[in-house]
MOPAC internal coordinates of N, CA, C and O (Angstrom, degrees):
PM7 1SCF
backbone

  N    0.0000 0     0.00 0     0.00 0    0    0    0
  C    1.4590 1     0.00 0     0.00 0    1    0    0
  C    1.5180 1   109.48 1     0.00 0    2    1    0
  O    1.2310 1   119.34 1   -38.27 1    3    2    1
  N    1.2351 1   118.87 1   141.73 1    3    2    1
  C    1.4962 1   127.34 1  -173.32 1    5    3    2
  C    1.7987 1   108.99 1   -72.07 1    6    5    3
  O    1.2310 1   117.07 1   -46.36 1    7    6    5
  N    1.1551 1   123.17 1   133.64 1    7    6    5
  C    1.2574 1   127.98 1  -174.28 1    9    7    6
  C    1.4310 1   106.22 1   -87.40 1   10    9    7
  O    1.2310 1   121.16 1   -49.01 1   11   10    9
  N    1.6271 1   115.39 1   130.99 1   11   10    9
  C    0.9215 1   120.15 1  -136.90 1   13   11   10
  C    2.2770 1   110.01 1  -152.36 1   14   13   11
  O    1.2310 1   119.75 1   -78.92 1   15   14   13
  N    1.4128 1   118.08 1   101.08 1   15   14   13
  C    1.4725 1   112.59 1  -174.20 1   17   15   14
  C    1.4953 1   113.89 1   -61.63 1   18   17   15
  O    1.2310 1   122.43 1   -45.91 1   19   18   17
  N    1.1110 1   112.95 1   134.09 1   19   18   17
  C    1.5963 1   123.90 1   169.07 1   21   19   18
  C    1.4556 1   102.05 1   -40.95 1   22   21   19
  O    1.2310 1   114.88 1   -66.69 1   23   22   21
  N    1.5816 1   127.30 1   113.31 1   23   22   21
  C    1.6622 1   121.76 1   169.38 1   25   23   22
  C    1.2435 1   136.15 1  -162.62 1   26   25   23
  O    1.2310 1   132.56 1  -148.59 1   27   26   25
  N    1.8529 1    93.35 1    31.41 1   27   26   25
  C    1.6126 1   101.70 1   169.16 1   29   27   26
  C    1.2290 1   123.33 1  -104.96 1   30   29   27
  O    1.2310 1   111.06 1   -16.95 1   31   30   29
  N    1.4194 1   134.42 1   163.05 1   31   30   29
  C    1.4637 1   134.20 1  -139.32 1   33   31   30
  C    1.9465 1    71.32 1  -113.72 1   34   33   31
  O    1.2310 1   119.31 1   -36.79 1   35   34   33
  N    1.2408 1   118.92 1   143.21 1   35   34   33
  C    1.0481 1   145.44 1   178.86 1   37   35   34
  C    1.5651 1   114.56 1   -75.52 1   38   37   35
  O    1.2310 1   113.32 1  -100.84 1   39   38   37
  N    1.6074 1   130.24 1    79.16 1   39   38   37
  C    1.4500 1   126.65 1   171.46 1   41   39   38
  C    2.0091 1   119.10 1   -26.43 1   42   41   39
  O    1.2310 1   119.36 1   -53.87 1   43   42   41
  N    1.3018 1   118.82 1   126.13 1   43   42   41
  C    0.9937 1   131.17 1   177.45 1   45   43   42
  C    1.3299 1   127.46 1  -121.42 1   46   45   43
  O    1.2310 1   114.70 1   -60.98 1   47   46   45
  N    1.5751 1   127.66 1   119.02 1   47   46   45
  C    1.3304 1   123.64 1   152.74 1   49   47   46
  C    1.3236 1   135.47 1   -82.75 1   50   49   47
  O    1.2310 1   118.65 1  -157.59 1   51   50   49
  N    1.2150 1   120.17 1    22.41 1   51   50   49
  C    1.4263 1   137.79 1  -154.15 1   53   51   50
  C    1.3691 1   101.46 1   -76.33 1   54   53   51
  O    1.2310 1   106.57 1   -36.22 1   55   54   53
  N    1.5290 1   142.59 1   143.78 1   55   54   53
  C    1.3994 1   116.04 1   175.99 1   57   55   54
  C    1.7721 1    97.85 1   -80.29 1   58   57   55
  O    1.2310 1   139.46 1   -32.78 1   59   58   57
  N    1.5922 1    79.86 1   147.22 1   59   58   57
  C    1.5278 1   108.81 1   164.60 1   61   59   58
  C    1.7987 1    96.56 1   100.17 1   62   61   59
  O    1.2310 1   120.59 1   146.47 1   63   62   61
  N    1.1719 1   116.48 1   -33.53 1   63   62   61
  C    1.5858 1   116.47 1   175.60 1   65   63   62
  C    1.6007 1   109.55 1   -29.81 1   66   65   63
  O    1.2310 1   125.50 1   -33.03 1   67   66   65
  N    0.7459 1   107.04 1   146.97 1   67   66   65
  C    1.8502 1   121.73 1   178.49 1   69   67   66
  C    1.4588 1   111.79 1  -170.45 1   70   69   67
  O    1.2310 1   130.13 1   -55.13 1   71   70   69
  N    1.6904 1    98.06 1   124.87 1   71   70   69
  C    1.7300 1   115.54 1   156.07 1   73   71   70
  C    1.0532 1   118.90 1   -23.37 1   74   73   71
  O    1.2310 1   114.64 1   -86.89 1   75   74   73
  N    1.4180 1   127.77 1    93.11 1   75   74   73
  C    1.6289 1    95.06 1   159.25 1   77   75   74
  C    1.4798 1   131.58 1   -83.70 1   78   77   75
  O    1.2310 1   132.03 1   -22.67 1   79   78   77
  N    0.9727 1    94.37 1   157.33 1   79   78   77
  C    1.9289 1   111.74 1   174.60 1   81   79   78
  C    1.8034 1   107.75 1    -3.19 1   82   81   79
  O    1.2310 1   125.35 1   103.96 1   83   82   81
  N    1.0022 1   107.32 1   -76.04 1   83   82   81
  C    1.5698 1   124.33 1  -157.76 1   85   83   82
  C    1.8757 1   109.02 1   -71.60 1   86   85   83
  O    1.2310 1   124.85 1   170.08 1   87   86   85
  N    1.4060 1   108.29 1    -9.92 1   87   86   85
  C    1.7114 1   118.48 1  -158.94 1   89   87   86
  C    1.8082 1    80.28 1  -104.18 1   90   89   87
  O    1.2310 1   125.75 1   -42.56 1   91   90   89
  N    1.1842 1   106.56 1   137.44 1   91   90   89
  C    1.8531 1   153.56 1   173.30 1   93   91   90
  C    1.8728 1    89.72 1  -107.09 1   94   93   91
  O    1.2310 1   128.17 1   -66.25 1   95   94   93
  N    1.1202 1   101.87 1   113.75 1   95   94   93
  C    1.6799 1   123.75 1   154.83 1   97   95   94
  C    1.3683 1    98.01 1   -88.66 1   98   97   95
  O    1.2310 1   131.63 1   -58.63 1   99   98   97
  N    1.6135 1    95.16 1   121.37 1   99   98   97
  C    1.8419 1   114.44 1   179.96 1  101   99   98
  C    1.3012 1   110.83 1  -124.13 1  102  101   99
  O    1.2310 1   118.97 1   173.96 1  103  102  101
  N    1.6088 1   119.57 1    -6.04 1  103  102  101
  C    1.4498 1   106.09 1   172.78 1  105  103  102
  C    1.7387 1   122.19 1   -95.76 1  106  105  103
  O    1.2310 1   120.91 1   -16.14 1  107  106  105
  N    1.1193 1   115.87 1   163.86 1  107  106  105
  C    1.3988 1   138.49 1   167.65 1  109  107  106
  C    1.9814 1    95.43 1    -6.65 1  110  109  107
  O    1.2310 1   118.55 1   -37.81 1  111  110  109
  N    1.5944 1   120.36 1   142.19 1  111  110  109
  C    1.4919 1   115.12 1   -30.32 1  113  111  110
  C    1.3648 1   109.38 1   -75.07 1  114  113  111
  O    1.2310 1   105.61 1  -150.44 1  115  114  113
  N    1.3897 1   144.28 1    29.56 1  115  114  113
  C    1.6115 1   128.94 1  -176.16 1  117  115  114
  C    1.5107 1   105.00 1   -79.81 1  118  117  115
  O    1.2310 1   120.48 1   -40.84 1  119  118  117
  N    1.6269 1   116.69 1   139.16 1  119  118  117
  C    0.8914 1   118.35 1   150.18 1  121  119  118
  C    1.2019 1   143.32 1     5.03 1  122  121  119
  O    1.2310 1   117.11 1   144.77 1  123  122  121
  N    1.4773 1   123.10 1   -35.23 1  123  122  121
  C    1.0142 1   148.13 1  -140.75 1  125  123  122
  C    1.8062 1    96.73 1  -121.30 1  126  125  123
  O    1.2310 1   120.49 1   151.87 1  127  126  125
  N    1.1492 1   116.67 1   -28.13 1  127  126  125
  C    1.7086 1   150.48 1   178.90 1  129  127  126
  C    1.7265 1    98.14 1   -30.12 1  130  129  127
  O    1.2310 1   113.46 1    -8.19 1  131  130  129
  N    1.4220 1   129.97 1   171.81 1  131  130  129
  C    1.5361 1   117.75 1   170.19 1  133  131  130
  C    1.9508 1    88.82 1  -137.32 1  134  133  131
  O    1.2310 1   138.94 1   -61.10 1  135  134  133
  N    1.0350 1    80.88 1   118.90 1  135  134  133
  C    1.2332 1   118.04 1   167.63 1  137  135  134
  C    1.8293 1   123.99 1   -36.94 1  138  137  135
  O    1.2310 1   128.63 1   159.92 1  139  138  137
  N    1.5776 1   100.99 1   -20.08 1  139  138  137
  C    1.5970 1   120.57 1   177.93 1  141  139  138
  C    1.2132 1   106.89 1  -105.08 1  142  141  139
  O    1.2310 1   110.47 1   -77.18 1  143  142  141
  N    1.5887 1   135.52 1   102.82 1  143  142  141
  C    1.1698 1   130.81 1  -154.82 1  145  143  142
  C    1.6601 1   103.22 1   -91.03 1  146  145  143
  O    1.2310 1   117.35 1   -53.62 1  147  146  145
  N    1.1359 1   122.65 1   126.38 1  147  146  145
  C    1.5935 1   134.10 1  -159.00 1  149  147  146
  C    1.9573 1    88.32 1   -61.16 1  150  149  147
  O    1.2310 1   122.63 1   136.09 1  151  150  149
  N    1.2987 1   112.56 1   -43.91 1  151  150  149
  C    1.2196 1   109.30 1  -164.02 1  153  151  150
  C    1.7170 1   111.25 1   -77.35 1  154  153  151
  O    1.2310 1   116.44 1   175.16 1  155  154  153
  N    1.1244 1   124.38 1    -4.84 1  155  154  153
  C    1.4915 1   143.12 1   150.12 1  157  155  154
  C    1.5112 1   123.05 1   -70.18 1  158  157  155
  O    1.2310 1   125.09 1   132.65 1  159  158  157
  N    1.0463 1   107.83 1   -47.35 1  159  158  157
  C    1.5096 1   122.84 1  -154.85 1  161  159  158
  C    1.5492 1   120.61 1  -110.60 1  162  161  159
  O    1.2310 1   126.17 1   147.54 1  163  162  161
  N    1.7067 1   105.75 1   -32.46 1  163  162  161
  C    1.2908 1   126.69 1  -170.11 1  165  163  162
  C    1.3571 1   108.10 1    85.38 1  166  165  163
  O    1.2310 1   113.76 1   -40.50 1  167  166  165
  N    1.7469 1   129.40 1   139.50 1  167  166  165
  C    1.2845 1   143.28 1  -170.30 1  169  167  166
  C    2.0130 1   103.22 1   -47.88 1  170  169  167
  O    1.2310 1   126.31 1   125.10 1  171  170  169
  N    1.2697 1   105.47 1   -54.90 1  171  170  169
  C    1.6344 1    96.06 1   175.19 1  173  171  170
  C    0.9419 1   123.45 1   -54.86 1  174  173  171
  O    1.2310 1   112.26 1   126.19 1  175  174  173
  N    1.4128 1   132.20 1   -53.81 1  175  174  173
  C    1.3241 1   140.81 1  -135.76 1  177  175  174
  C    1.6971 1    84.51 1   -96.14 1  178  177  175
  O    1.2310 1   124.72 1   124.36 1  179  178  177
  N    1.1440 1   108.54 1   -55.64 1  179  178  177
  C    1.6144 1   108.32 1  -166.44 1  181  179  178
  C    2.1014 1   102.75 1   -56.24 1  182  181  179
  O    1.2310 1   123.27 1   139.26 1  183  182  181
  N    1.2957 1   111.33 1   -40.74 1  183  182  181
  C    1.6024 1   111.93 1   170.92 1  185  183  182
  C    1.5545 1    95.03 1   -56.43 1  186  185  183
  O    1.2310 1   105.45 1   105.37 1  187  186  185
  N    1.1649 1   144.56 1   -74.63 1  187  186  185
  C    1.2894 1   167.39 1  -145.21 1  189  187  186
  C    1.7646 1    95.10 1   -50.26 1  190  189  187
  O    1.2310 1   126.90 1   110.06 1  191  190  189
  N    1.6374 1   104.34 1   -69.94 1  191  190  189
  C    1.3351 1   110.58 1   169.27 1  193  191  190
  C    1.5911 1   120.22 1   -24.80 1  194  193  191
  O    1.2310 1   129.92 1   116.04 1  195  194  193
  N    1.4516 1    98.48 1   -63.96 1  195  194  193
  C    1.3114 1   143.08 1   173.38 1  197  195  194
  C    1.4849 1   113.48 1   -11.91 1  198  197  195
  O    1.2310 1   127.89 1   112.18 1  199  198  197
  N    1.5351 1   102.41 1   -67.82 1  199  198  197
  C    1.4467 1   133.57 1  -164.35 1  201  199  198
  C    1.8439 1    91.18 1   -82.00 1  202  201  199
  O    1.2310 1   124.81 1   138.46 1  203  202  201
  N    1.0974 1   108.36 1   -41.54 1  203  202  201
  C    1.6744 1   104.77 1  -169.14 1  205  203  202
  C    1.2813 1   115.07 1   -84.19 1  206  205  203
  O    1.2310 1   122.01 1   173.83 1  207  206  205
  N    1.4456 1   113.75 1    -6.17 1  207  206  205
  C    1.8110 1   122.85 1   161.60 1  209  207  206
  C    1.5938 1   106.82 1   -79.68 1  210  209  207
  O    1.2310 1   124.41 1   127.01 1  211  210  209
  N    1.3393 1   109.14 1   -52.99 1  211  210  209
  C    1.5114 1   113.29 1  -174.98 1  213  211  210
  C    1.5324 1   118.84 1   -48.02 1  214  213  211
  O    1.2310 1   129.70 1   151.98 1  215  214  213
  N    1.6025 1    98.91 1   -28.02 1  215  214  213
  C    1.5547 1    87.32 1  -151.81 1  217  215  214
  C    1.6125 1    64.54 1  -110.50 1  218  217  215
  O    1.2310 1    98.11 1  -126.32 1  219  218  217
  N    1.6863 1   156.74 1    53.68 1  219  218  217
  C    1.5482 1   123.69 1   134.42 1  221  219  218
  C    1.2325 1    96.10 1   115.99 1  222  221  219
  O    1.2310 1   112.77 1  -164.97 1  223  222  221
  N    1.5536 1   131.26 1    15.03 1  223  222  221
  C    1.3751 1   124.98 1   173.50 1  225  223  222
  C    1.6440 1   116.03 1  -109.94 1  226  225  223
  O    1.2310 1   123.24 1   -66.08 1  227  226  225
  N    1.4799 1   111.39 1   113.92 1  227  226  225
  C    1.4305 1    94.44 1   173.66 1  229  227  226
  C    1.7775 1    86.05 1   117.10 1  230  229  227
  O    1.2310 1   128.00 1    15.19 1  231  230  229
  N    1.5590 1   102.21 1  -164.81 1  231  230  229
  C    1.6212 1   122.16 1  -170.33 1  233  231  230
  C    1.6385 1   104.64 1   -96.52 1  234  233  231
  O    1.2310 1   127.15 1   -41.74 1  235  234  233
  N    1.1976 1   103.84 1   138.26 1  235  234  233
  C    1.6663 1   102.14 1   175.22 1  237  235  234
  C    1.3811 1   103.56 1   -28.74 1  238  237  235
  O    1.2310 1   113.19 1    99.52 1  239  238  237
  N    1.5757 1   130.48 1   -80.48 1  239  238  237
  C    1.4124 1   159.28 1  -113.06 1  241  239  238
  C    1.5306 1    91.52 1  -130.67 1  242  241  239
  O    1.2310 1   123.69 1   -49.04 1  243  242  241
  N    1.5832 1   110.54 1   130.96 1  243  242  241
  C    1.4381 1   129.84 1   179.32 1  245  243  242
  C    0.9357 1   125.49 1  -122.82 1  246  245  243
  O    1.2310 1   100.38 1   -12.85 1  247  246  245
  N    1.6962 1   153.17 1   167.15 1  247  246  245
  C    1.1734 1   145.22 1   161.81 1  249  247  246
  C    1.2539 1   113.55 1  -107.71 1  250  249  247
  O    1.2310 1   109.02 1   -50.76 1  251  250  249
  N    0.8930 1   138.17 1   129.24 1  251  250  249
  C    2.0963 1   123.79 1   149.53 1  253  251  250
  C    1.6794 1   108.23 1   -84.64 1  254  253  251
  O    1.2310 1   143.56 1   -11.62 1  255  254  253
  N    1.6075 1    71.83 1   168.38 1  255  254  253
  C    1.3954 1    92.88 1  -171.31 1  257  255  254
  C    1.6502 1   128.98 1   -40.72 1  258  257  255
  O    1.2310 1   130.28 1   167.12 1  259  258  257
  N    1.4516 1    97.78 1   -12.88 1  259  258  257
  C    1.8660 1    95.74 1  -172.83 1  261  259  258
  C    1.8851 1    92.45 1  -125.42 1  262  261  259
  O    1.2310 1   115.54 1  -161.39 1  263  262  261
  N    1.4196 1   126.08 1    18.61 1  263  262  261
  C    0.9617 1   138.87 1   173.80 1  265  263  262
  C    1.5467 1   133.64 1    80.66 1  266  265  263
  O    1.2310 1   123.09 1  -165.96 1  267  266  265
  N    1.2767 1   111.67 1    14.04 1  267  266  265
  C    1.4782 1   118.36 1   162.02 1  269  267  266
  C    1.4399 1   104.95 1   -81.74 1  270  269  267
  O    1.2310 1   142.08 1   -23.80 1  271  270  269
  N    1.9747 1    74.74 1   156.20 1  271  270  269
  C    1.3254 1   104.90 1  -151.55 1  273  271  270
  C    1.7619 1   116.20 1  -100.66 1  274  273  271
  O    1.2310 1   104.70 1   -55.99 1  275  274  273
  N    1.4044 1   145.88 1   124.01 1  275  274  273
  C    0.6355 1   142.40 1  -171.40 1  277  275  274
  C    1.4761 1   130.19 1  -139.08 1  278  277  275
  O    1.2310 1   122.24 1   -48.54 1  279  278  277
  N    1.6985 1   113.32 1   131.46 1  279  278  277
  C    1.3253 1   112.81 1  -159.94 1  281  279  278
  C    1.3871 1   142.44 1  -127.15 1  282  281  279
  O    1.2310 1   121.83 1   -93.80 1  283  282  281
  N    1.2315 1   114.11 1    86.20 1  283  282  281
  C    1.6197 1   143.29 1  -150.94 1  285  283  282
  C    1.8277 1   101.27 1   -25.65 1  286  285  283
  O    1.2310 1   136.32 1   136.17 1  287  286  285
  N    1.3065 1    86.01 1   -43.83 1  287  286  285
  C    2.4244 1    93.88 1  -176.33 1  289  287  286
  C    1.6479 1    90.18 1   -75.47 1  290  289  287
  O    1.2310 1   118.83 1   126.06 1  291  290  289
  N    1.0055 1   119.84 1   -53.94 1  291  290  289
  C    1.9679 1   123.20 1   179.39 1  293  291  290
  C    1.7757 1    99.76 1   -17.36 1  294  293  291
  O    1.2310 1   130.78 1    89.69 1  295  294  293
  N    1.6109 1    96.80 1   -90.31 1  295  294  293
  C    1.0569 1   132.31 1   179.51 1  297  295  294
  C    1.9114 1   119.11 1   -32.90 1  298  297  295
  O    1.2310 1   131.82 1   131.98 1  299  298  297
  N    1.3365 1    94.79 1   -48.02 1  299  298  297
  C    1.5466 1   101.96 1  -179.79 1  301  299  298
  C    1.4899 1   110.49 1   -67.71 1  302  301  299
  O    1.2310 1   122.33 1   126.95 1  303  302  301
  N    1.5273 1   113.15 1   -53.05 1  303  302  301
  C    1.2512 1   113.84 1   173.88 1  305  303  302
  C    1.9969 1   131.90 1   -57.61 1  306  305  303
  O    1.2310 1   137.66 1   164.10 1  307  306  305
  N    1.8475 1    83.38 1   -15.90 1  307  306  305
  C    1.5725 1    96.17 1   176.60 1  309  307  306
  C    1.6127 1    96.91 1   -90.42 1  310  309  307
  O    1.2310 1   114.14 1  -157.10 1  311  310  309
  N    1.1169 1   128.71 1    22.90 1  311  310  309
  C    1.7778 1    97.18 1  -166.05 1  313  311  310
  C    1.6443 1    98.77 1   -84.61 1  314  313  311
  O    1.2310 1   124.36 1   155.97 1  315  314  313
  N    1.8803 1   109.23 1   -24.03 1  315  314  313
  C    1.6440 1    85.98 1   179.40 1  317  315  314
  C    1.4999 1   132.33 1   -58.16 1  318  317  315
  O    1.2310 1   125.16 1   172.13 1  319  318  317
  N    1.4184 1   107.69 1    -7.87 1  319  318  317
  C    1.2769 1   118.92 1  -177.41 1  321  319  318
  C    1.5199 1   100.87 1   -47.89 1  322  321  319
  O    1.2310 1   120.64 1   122.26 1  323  322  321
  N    1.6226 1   116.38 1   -57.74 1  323  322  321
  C    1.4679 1   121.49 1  -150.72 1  325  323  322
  C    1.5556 1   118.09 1   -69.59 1  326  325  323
  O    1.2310 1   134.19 1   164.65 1  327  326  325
  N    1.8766 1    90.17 1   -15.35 1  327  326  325
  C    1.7939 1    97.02 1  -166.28 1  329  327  326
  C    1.8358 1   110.97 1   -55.54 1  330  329  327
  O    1.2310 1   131.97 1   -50.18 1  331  330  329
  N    0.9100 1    94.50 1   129.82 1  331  330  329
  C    1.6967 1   122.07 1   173.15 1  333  331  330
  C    1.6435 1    99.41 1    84.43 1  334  333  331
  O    1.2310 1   112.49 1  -163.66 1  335  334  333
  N    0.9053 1   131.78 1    16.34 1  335  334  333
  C    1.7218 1   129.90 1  -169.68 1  337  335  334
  C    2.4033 1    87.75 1  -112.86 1  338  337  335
  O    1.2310 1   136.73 1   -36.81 1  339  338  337
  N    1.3644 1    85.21 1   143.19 1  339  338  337
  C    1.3997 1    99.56 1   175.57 1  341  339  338
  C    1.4660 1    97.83 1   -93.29 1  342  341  339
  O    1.2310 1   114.00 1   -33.83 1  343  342  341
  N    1.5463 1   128.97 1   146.17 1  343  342  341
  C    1.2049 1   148.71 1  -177.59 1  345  343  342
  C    1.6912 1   106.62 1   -94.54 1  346  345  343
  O    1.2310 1   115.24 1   -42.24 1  347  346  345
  N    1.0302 1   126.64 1   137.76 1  347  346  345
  C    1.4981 1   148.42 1  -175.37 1  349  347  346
  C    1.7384 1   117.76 1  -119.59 1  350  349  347
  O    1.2310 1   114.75 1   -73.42 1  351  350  349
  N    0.9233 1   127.55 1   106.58 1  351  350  349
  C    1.3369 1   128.70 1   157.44 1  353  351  350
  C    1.5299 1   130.25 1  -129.14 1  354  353  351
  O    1.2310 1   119.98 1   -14.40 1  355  354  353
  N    1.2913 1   117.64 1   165.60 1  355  354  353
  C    1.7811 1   109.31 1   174.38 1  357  355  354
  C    1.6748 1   109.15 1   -64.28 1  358  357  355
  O    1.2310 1   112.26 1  -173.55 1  359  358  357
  N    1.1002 1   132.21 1     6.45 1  359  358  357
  C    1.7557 1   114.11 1  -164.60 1  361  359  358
  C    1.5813 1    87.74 1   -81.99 1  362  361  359
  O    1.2310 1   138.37 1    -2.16 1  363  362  361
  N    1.0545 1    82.00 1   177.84 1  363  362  361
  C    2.0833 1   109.26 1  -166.19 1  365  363  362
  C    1.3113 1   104.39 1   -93.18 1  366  365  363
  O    1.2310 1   105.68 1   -76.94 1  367  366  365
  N    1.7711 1   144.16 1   103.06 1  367  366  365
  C    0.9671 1   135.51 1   167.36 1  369  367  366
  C    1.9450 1   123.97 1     4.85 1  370  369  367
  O    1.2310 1   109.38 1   -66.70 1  371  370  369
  N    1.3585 1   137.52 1   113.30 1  371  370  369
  C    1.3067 1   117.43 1   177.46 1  373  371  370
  C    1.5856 1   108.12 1   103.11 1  374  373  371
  O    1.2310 1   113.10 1   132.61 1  375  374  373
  N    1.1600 1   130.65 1   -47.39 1  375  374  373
  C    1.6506 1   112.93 1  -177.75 1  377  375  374
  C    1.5385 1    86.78 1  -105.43 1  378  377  375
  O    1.2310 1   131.43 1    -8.91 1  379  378  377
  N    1.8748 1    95.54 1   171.09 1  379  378  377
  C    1.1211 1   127.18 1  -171.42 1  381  379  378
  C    1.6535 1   113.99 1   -43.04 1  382  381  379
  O    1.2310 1   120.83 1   -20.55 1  383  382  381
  N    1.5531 1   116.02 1   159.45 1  383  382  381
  C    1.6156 1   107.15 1  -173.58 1  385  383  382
  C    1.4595 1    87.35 1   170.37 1  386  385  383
  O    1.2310 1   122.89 1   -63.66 1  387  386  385
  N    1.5165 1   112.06 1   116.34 1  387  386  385
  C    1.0867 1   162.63 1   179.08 1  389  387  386
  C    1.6532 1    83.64 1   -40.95 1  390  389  387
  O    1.2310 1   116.34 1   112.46 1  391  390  389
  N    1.1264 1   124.55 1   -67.54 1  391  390  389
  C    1.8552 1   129.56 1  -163.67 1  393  391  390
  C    1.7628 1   100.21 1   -59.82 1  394  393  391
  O    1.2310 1   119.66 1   167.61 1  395  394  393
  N    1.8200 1   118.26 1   -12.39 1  395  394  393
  C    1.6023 1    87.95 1   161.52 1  397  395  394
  C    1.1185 1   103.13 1   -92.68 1  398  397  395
  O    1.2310 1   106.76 1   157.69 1  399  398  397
  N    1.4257 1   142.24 1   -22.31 1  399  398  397
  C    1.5676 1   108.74 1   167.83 1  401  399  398
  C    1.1422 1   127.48 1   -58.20 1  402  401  399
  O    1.2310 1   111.95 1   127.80 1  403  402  401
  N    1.3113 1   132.78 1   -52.20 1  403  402  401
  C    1.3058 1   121.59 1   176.89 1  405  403  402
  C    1.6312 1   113.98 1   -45.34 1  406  405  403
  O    1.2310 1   116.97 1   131.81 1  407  406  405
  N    1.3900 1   123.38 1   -48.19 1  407  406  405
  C    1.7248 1   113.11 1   167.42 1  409  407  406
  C    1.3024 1   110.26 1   -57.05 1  410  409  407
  O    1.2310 1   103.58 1   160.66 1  411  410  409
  N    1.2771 1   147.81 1   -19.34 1  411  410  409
  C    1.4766 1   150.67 1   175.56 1  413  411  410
  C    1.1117 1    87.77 1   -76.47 1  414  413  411
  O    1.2310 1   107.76 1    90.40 1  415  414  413
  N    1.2988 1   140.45 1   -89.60 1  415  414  413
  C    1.7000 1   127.49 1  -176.91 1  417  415  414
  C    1.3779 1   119.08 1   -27.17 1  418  417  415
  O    1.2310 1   116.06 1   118.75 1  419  418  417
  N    1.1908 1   125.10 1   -61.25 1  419  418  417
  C    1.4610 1   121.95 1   177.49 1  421  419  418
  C    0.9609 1   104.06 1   -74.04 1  422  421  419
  O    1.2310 1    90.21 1   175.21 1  423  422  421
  N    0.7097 1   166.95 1    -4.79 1  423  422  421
  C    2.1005 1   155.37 1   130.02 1  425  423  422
  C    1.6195 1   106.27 1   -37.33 1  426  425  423
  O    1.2310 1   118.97 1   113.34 1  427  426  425
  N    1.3410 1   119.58 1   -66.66 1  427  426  425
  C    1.0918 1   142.65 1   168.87 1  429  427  426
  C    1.5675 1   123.69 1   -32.75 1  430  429  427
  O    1.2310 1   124.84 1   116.18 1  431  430  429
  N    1.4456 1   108.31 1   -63.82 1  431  430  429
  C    1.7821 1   114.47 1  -160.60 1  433  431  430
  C    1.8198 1    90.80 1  -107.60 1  434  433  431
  O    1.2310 1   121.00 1   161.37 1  435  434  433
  N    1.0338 1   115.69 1   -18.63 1  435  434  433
  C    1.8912 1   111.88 1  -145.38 1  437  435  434
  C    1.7310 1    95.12 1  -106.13 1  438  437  435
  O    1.2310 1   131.50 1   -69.97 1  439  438  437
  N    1.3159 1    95.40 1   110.03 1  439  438  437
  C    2.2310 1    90.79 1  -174.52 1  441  439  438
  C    1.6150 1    83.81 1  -108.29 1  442  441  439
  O    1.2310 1   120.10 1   180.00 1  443  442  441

């Protein structure tokens, strides 16, 4: 698995919480969503999965669990989208979360 810094902004329903400007929502259902549902798989394993689809493991094109569709070449070719934007998901500050790989990719492939 690709080594990877803690660096997504933590999704909130809190009142008064608000997106800011610069934060990319990457979890479930956006595009951007991982395809290994933590509640299937468990939070590691499903990131883990995660990282080993991104980088060329497995079938282009995936399903989740309620049948969206998701697409490993899609996604890769979108990563310049994310450059300089902070990533957002529901995981809990500190454990694993799908939104630092995708910033590990765009660090990586995106000049």
């Amino acid at each position: 698995m690709m080594t990877v810094a803690q660096s997504h902004v933590r999704l909130s329903r809190a009142a008064g919480w608000r997106r800011p400007d610069d934060v990319v929502v990457v979890a479930r259902p956006t595009r951007w969503g991982n395809p290994f549902d933590q509640r299937e798989w468990g939070r590691s394993a499903a990131v883990e999965l995660y990282a080993a689809w991104m980088t060329g493991s497995g079938p282009d094109v995936r399903y989740d669990r309620s049948g969206r569709r998701y697409s490993r070449s899609e996604r890769l070719a979108e990563l310049p989208d994310l450059a300089g934007k902070r990533l957002a998901c529901w995981c809990p500050p500190g454990e694993p979360c799908h939104a630092d790989i995708l910033a590990a990719l765009v660090a990586e492939r995106v000049r």
